[in-house]
N, C-alpha and C positions, 0 to 999 in steps of 0.2 A: 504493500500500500504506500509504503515510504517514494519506494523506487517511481511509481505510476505518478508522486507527487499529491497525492488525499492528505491532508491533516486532521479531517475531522469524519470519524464511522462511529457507527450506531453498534451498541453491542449489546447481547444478548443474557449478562449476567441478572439473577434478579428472577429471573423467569425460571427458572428451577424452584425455587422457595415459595414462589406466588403459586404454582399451578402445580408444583406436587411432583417435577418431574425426575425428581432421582430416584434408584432403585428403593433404598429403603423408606422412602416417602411414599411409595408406590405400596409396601405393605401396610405402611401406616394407614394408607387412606382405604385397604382391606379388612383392616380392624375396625376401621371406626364404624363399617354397618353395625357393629354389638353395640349394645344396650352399654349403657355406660352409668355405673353409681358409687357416690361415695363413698357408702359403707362396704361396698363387695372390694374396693381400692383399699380399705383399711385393712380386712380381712385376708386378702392377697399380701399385703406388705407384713401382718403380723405372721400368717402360716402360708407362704409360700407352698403352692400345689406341686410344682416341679421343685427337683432339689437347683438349688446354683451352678451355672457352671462353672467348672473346677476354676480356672485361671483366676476369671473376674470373683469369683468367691473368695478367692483365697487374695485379692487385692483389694478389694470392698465389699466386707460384707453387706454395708449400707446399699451401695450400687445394685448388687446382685437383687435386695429387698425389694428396693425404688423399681427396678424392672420391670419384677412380677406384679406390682402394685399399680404401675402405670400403663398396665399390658403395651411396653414396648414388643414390637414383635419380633418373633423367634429368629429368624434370619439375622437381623440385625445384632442381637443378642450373640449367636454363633458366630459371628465374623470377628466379632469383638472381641469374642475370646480366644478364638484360633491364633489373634494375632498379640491377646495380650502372652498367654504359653508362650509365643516361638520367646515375647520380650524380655518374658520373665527368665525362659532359659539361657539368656546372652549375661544375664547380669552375673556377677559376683558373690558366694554365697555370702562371705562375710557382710558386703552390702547387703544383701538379702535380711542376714541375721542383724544385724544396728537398725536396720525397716521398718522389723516386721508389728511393731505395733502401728506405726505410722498408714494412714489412711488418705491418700492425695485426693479422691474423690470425695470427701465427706469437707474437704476444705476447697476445692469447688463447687460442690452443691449448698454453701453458705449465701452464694452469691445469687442462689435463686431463691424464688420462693416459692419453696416444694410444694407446702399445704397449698397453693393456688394452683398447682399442677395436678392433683388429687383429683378424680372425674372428669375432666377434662378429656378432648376426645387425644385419641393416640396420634393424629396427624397435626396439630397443633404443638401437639407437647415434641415431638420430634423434630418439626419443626420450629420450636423455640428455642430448644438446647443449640440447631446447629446454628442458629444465626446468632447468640450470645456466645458461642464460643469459636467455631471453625469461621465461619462468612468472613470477618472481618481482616482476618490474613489471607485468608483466600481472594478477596475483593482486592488486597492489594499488591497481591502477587499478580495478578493478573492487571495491575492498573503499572506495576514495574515496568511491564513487559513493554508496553506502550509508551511509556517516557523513556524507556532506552532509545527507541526508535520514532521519535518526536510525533506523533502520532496522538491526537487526543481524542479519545471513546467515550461517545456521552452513553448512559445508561438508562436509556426511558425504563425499565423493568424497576428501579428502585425508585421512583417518584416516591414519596411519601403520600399522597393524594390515591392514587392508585393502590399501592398497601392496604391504606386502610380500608377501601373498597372491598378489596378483594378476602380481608381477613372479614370481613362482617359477613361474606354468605354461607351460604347451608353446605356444610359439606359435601353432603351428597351432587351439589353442581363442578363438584372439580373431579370427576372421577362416572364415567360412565362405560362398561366394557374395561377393553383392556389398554386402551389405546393412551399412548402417554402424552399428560398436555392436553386433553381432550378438549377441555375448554376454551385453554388460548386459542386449540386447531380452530374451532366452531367460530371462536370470534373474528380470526385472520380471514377466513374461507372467503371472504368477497375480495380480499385485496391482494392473495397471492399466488402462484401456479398452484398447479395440482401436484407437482412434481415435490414441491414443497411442505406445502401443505402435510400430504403422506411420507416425507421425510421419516426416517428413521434417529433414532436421537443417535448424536455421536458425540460420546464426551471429547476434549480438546487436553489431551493428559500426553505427559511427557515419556518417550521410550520408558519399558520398567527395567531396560536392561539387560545385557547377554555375556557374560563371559567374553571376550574376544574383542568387544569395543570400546574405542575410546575413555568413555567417561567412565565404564564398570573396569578397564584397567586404572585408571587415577584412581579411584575409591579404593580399587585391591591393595593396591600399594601403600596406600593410606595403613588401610590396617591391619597390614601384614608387616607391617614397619616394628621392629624391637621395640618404639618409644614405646606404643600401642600399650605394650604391656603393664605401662606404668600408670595407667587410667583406672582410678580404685575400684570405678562402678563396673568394670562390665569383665567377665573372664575370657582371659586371651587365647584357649586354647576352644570355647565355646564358640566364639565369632570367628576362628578358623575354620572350623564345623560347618558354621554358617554360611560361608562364603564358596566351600567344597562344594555343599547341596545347592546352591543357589542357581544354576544353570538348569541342575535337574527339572527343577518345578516348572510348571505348565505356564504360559502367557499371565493367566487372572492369579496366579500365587505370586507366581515376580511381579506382579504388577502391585498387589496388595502389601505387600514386603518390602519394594522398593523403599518405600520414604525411611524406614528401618536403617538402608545403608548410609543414606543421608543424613541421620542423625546419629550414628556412631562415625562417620568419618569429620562431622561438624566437631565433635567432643575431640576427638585427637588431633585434628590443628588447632582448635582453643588449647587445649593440654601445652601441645608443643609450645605453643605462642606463649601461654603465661610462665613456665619452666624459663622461657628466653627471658624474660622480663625480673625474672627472681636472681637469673646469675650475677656477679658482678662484669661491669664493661670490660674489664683486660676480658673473661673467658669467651667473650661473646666474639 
């Protein structure tokens, strides 16, 4: 767009949150046909029907509670923990064991207010968590990408005006069949192809990575590096492990795991960097 000379496009963030279009929104707004009450929420958070799962159990038991309480749905719940295991198996046991009473989710869910989440429908609540916690780096990681390349994206999907519109209707109009976005599609239908229209959603996500290229050899080196070892939180010969089987997994496993390597290789240039910063100038 740079190259053609545009400064100023229309982009499309915003429209996931409004109309429900990501996957685990998609279950959400599958839930919400059930009956929804407060005291079966209460009764759900004190005697959980399914047991916890293992991971997220064993890192909040509050979260694991909140879950079943808030009938987040299943899917979501299973992702979350497939991917808190692989996290919890990279770390350190001794880190592990200085942890284990510590509860990080119970000092993020300070910042909400639970009790108002309580009956509430499940697509709502799903979508409140992601935009008070995920949206906002997300909205500007993707607004980087644009000022690197002088390029400015207005976002009609986030008007505030529009928002609020669209949070006041009845559930049941953002979700008809299976079709994603149903609504927005319904409302665009007079102003754009057909071709479009029926579009398939394609997320806009970065390679998850291959053994063999470029950036997944930088990161290898990263933390195959001796410093690596010197990083209290995470055990050195675990994320060697990790990095052996990393090829093996399927597209949506590397894809799911990627941000993983990106946050242990962010930890070992800090590491290194602050190690620089402690020595005195002659060793440097």
């Amino acid at each position: 767009m740079r190259d053609a000379g545009i400064k100023a496009v229309i982009g499309g963030e915003g429209a996931d949150e409004l109309f429900g279009g990501y996957s685990f929104a998609q279950g959400a707004l599958g839930e919400s046909r059930r009956p929804r009450s407060p005291l079966a929420a209460l009764a759900r958070f004190v005697r959980p029907r399914r047991h916890p799962p293992a991971s997220i159990g064993a890192t909040s038991p509050l979260l694991a509670r909140l879950a079943a309480a808030l009938r987040i749905p299943a899917p979501i719940i299973a992702t979350a923990d497939s991917l808190a295991g692989v996290h919890r198996g990279l770390l350190a046991p001794a880190f592990v064991e200085q942890q284990r009473h510590a509860d990080p989710y119970r000092r993020l869910l300070r910042d909400f207010r639970v009790r108002e989440l309580i009956g509430r429908d499940p697509f709502k609540i799903v979508m409140s968590l992601w935009l008070r916690t995920h949206f906002a780096n997300y909205l500007m990681a993707a607004e980087r990408l644009d000022m690197a390349h002088a390029v400015e994206v207005r976002l009609p999907f986030t008007d505030h005006v529009l928002f609020e519109r669209i949070r006041e209707l009845p559930i049941k109009h953002l979700r008809r069949g299976n079709r994603n976005k149903d609504l927005l599609r319904r409302i665009a239908a007079p102003y754009v192809t057909r071709r479009v229209l029926e579009s398939q959603k394609r997320p806009f996500l970065a390679p998850p990575g291959t053994p063999g290229d470029p950036l997944f050899a930088h990161i290898e080196s990263i933390l195959r590096d001796r410093t690596f070892r010197d990083v209290a939180f995470f055990e050195f010969a675990a994320v060697q492990r990790f990095l052996d089987g990393f090829g093996a997994l399927t597209v949506t496993r590397r894809r799911e795991q990627a941000p993983l390597l990106f946050v242990l290789a962010s930890c070992a240039v800090l590491h290194r960097w602050l190690a620089r910063q402690r020595k005195p100038a002659t060793q440097l």
